[in-house]
Structures are given as C-alpha cells and as structure tokens.
C-alpha positions as CSV (number, residue, x, y, z in Angstrom):
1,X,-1.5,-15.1,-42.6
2,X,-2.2,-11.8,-40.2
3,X,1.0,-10.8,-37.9
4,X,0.3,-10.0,-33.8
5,X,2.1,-8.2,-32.3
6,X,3.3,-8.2,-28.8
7,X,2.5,-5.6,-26.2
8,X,5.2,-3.3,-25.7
9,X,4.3,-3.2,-21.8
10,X,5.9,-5.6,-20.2
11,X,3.4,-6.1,-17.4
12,X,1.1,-7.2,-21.1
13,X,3.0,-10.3,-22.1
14,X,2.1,-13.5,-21.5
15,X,3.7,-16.5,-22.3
16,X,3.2,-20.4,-21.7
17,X,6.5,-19.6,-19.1
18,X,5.3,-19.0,-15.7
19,X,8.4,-17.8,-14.7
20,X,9.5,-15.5,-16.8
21,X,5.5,-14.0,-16.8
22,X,6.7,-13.9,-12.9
23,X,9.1,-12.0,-14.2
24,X,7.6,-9.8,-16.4
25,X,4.5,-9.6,-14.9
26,X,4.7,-10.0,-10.9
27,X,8.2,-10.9,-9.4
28,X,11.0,-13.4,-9.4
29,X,13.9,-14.4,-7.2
30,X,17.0,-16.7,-7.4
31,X,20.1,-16.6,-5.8
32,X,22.9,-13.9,-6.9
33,X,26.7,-15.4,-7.4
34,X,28.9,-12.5,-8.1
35,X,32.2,-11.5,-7.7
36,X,33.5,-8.9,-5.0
37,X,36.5,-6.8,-5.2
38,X,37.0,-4.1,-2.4
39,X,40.0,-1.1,-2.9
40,X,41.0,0.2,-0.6
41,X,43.6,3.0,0.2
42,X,44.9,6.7,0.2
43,X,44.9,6.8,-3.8
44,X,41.8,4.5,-4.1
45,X,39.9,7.2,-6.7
46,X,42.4,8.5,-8.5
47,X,44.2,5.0,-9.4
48,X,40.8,3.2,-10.1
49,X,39.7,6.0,-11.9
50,X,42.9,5.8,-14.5
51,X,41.6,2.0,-14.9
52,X,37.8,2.5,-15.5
53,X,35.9,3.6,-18.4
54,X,33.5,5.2,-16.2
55,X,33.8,8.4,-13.4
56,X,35.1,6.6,-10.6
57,X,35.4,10.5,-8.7
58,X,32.2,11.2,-9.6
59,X,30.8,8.5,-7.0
60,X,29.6,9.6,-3.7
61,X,28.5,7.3,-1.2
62,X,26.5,4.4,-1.8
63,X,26.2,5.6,-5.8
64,X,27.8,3.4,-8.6
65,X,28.4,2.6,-12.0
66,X,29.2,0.9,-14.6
67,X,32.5,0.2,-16.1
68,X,34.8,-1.6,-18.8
69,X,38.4,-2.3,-18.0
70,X,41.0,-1.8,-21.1
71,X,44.1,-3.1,-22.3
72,X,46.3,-0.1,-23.9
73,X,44.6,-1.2,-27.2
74,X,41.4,-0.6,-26.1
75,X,40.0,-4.2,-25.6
76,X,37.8,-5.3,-23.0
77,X,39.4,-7.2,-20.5
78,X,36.3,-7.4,-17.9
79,X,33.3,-5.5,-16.2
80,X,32.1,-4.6,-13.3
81,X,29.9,-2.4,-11.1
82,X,31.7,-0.2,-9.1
83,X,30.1,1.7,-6.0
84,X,31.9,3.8,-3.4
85,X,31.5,3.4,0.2
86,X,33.0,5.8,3.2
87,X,36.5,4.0,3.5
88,X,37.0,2.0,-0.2
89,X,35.4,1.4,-3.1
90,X,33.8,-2.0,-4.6
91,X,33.6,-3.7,-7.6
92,X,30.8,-5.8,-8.2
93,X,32.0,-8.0,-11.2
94,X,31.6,-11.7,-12.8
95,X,35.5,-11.6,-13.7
96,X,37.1,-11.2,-9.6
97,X,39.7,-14.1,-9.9
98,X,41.4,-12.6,-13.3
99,X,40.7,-8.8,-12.8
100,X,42.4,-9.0,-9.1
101,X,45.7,-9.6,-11.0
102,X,45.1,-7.8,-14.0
103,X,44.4,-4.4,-12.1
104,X,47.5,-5.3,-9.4
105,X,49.8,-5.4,-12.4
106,X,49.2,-1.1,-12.7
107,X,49.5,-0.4,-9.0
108,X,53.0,0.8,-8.8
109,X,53.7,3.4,-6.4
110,X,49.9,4.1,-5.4
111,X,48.9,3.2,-1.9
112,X,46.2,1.0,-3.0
113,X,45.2,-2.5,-2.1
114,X,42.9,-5.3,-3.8
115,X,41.3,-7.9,-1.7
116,X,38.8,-10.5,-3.3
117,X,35.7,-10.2,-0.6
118,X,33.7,-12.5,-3.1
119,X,33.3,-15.1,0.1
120,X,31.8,-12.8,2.7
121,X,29.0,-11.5,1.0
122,X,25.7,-13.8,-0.3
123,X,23.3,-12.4,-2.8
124,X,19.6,-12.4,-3.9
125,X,18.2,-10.9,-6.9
126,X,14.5,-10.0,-7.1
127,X,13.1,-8.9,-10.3
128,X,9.8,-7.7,-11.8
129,X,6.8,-4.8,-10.9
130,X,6.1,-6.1,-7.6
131,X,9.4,-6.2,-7.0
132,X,9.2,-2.8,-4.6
133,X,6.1,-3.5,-2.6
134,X,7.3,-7.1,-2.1
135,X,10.0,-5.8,-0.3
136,X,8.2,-3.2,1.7
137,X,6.1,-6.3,3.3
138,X,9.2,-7.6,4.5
139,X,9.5,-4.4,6.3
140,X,12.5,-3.5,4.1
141,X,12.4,0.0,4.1
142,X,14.2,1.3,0.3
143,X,14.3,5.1,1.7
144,X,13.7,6.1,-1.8
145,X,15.9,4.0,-3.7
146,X,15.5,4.2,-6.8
147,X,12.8,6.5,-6.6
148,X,13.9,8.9,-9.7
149,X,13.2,6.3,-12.2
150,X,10.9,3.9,-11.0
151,X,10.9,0.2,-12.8
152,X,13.2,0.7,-15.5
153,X,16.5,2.4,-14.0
154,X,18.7,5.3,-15.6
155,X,21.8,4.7,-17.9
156,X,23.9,6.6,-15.5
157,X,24.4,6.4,-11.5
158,X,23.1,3.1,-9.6
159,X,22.3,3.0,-6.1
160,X,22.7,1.2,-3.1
161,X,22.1,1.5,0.4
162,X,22.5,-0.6,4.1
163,X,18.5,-1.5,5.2
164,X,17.4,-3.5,8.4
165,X,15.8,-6.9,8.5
166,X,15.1,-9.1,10.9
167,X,17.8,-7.5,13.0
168,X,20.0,-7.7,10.2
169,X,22.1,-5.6,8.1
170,X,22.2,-5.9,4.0
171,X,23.3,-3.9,1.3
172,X,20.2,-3.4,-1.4
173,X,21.0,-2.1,-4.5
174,X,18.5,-0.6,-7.1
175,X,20.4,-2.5,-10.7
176,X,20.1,-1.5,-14.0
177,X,16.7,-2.8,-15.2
178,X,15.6,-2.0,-18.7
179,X,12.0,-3.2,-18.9
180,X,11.4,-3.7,-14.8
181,X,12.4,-3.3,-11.7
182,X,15.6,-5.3,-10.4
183,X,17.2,-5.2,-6.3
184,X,20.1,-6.9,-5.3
185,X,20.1,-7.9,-1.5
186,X,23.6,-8.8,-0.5
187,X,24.1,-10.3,3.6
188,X,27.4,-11.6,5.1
189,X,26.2,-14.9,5.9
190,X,24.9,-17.7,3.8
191,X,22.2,-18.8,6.4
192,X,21.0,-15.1,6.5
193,X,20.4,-15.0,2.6
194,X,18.6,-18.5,2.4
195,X,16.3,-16.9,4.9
196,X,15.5,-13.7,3.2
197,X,15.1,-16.0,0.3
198,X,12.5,-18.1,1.5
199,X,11.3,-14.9,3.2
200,X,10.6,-13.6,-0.2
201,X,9.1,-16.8,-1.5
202,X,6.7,-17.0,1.0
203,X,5.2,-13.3,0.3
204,X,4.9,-14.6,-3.3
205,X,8.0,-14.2,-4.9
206,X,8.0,-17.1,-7.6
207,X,11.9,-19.0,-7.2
208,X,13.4,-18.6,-11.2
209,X,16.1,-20.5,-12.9
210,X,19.2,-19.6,-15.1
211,X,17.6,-20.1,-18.1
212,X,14.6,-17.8,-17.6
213,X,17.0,-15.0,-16.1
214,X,18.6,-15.6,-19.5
215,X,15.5,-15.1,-21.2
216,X,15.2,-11.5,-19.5
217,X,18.3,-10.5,-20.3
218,X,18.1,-11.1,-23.8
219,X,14.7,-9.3,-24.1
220,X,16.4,-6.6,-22.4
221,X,19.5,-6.3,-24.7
222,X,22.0,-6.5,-22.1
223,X,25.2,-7.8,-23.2
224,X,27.2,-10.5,-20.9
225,X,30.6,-10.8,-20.9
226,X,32.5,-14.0,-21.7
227,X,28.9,-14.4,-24.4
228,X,28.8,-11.4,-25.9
229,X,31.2,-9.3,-24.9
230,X,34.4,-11.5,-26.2
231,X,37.8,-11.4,-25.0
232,X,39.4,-14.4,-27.0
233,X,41.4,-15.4,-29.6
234,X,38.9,-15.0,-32.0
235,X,37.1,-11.9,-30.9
236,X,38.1,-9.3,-28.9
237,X,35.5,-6.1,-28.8
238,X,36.0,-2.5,-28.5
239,X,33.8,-0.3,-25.7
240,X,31.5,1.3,-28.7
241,X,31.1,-2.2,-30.1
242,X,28.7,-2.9,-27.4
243,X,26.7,-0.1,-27.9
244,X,26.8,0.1,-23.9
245,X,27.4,3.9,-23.5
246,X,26.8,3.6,-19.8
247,X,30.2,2.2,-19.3
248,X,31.6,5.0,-21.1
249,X,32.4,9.0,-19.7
250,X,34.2,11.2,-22.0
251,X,34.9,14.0,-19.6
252,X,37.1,12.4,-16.9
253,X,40.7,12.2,-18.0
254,X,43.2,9.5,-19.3
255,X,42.5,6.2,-18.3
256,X,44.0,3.0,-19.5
257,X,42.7,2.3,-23.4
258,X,41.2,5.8,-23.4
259,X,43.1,7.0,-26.7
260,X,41.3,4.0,-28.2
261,X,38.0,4.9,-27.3
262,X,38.1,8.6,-27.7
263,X,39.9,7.8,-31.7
264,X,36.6,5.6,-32.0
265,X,34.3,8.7,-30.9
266,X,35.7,11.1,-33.0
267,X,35.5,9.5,-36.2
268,X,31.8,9.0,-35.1
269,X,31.0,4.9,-35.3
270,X,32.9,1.6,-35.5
271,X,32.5,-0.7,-38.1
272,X,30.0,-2.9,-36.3
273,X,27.9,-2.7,-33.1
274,X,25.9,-4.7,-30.8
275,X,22.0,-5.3,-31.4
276,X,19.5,-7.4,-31.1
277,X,17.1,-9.7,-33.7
278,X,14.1,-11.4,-34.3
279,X,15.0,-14.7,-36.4
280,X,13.0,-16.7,-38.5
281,X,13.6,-20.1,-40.0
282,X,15.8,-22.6,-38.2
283,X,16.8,-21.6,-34.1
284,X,20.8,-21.7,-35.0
285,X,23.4,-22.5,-32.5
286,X,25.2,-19.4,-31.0
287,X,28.5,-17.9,-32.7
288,X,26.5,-18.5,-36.5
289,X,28.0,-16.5,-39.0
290,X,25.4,-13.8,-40.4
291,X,25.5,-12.8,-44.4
292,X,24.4,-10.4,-46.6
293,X,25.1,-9.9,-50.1
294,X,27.1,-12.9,-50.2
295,X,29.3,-11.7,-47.5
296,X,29.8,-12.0,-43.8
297,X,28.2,-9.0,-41.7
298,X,27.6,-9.7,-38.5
299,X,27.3,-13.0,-35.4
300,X,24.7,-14.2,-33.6
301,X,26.2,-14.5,-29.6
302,X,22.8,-15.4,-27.8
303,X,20.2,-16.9,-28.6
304,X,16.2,-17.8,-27.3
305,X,13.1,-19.5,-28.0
306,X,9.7,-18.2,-26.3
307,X,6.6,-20.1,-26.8
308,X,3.5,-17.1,-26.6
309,X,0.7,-19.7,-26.6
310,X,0.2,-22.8,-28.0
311,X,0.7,-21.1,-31.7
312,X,3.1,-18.7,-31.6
313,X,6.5,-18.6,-31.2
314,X,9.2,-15.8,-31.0
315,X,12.8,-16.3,-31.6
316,X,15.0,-13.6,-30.5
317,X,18.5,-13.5,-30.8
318,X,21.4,-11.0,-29.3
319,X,24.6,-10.0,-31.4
320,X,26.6,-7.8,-33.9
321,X,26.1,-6.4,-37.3
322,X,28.1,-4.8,-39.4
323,X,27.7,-0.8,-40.1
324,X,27.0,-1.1,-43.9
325,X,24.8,-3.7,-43.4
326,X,22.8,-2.3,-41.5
327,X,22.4,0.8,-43.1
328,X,21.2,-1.1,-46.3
329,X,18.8,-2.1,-44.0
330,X,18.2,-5.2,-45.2
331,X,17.4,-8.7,-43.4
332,X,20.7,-10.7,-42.6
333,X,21.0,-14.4,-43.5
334,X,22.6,-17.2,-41.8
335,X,22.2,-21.1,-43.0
336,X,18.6,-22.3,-42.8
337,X,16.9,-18.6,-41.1
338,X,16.8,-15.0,-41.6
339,X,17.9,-12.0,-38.7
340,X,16.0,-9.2,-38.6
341,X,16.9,-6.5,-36.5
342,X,15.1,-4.5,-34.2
343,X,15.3,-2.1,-31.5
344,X,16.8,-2.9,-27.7
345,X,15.0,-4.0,-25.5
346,X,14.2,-6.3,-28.1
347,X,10.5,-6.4,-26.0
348,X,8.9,-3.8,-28.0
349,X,9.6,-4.7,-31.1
350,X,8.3,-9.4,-30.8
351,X,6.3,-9.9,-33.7
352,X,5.2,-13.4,-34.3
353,X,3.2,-15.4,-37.4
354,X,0.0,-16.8,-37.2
C-alpha cells in the first residue's frame, strides 16, 4: 500500500466533481441569500462598536470586517460582516431576523436605528482563479479590489466597492477566500441579479450547488454558524473556541462579552478549539462524539466525502478537539473510524490510500 498525496495548489486538484474542480480550478457561481442589516445614526460607531468583537471605528469607507456578537458571558450569539458606508454602516449576516432584536435590546439612549434591508438587495457569489478576469470581461471594472492579496484574501480588513454594469449599479465585495478568490455582487433588483448571473454563465462561469459550496468551505476550514459555531442548549462556544482570530481585536475597548474573551487571552488557550480532520473508517453522521484514551475529547460538526478518481477517496471532516488531546498528539476515535488532525485549510494536508 503507497500513500499520494494531494497537491497543495489548489488550481492542482482534480476530482471526479466538476464543480467543485470549477471551483478549485476555473470558477463557480450560484446565487447568494444573506441577511442585511443597515445602522444608521449619530452614535452608529461608537454603539456598534460596544457590540462587536471586531474594530467597528477602524472602518473607513467601503472596508469591513468580521465580527462575533456576545452575551455578557461571552457566548456567541451571531456573526456577521460588517462594512461602513458614508451615512451607516451594514452588517452582512446569516442571523438578520434574531440579531435585529438582540442588538435593539442595548440601544438605550443612543441615536441609533436598525432596519432589516435583507429584501432590497440580491446577491451572487463567484468563486475560484478565474474568478477576476471573468469579471473583467463583463466589463466590471474591480479598481484594484483586492489587489493586496490576490486569490486568497487577508485575515483582517475586506473590501467592497459600487462598479458599473450594464448601466447598473452593484456593490462587489472582495470575501474572505482561504485557498481562492471569492466576489460577492449584490444589485437591488432580482431581475438585475438573474441577469448578471446568466451573464456570468455564459462567459464560462460553471452554475454550483449547496452541497459543493459546502465542500469548499470545509476544505477551507471556515466555520458556519448554527453547524459549527453552536448557540444551543447543548453547546454554546466561546470566540477563541473557533480559532477565528479575525473576528477578534484586542485593542479597541469594552464591548459586550469582552471580559470573557480578554480572561480567555490572558491565561493563553481554552480547553478546546476548532480544527479540521482527515477520517478514516466509517463517514459518521455529524455531532459524533470523538475519544481518546477512553474519554471524550472533542465533536465532529461537519462532515464530507470527495471522490479523487475512481480509487481514491478523501474524507474530511470539520470540528473541536480538546487541548490535551491534542497535545498528546495522538489520532482521536469515534465508533467505527479514526480523526486525524491536520492543518486549516484542510487542502494541504488530503492524503488518501491506494
């Protein structure tokens, strides 16, 4: 038995999964549904700022960044995106119907207003290397968007910017992209994005579905909330749990939850953390219990199969482990398989049997 590994260039793998080589290798699109908040008023920063984990004062126009929101114990309630604009600031976020009353509960005397703008704008994502010049034969000029850090974007600041199109005016954003590029393209009107769409498909853009998207995201390690970022009855994670230290700015002031997460970086690690696995044996079902020694160390919160060719397989998995047991570093069990760990994005680091 030899092992092969995978190319750690992502623009090298090649699966039996057109789309996801798409991808990987050329570029994807697929509609965007996301949640809009807009803030608005005289106090805008300063309160949002007391609510974010992130530098909301930081932001200058069309910049952004990513963010947890808090309880006073230092759980995450939701996340979001938020970029500033001339007269508010926005919060891009999967969460807009329960953080619109969650954050209204904490404006008290602040002249500050929340408005859900979810239904006025219509999104498209398009993902992968030929992402940039795909969009430059539409005539969409990117003025440099995302210039600094070309295919795989930066852990801090995000960027956006208003481009023309067809007489049109949308709102592109330059996402976080671990392993390749990713742009958002947001219009105001449905008809417009189902053009730009088809637009795109035309110049070559292959049309993905939810599942490969998932795919991506759990070769890139990127943790969603409500799967692996918990708020429930059974689990309810801390920021440095995540190991997503682009939501987090130590330098900004209080905000709500803060004494929580600055306790957590001055004793220097939690007890567990987010990573991600290769898994052999049985694919388990999501939420299995990991052991080692006998003992429970860590979950399994997403899970994926990927067929390289017709022998080899790679199953990859995202979730938590616990501290010591990954210092022992040892492989963690779970009924019928074995987790390995390796490094995020998990890309780098496929291995598969032969």
């Amino acid at each position: 038995m030899t092992t092969a590994s995978i190319p750690n260039t992502p623009t090298e793998l090649s699966t039996t999964h057109p789309q996801l080589n798409a991808l990987l290798q050329d570029a994807g699109v697929a509609p965007l549904t996301m949640g809009w908040i807009r803030v608005t008023g005289s106090d805008r920063e300063r309160w949002l700022n007391g609510m974010a984990t992130n530098s909301v004062q930081q932001l200058t126009n069309g910049k952004g960044a990513y963010n947890f929101f808090l309880n006073a114990q230092g759980r995450i309630q939701g996340d979001g995106t938020i970029f500033a604009a001339p007269d508010a600031l926005l919060l891009e976020t999967a969460q807009a119907e329960t953080l619109v009353p969650y954050l209204d509960h904490y404006i008290i005397m602040d002249d500050v207003e929340l408005a859900d703008v979810t239904t006025t704008r219509h999104g498209i994502q398009l993902i992968g290397p030929r992402a940039p010049a795909l969009l430059a034969k539409l005539g969409l000029s990117l003025n440099n968007l995302g210039e600094d850090s070309p295919g795989v974007d930066n852990l801090g600041e995000l960027e956006s910017a208003s481009v023309a199109w067809n007489g049109l005016t949308l709102t592109v954003i330059h996402a976080y992209s671990p392993l390749v590029p990713r742009f958002e393209l947001w219009l105001e009107n449905a008809s417009d994005a189902e053009a730009l769409l088809t637009a795109l498909k035309t110049e070559g853009a292959l049309a993905v579905d939810a599942d490969t998207l998932n795919t991506l995201r759990i070769l890139e390690g990127t943790p969603l909330y409500g799967i692996d970022i918990r708020n429930s009855d059974t689990a309810r994670d801390l920021p440095q749990e995540t190991n997503q230290s682009r939501a987090l700015h130590f330098a900004k002031g209080c905000y709500l939850g803060q004494e929580i997460v600055e306790r957590i970086r001055s004793r220097g690690n939690v007890h567990r953390t987010f990573t991600a696995f290769r898994l052999e044996g049985q694919l388990p079902d999501a939420g299995v219990v990991l052991q080692s020694a006998g003992k429970p160390a860590g979950e399994l919160t997403s899970i994926v199969s990927i067929a390289i060719d017709q022998d080899h397989t790679v199953q990859l998995a995202l979730g938590y482990a616990r501290r010591e047991a990954l210092d022992r570093h040892e492989p963690l069990q779970y009924p019928g398989g074995t987790a390995h760990t390796v490094a995020i994005p998990a890309l780098a680091e496929i291995k598969t049997q032969r």
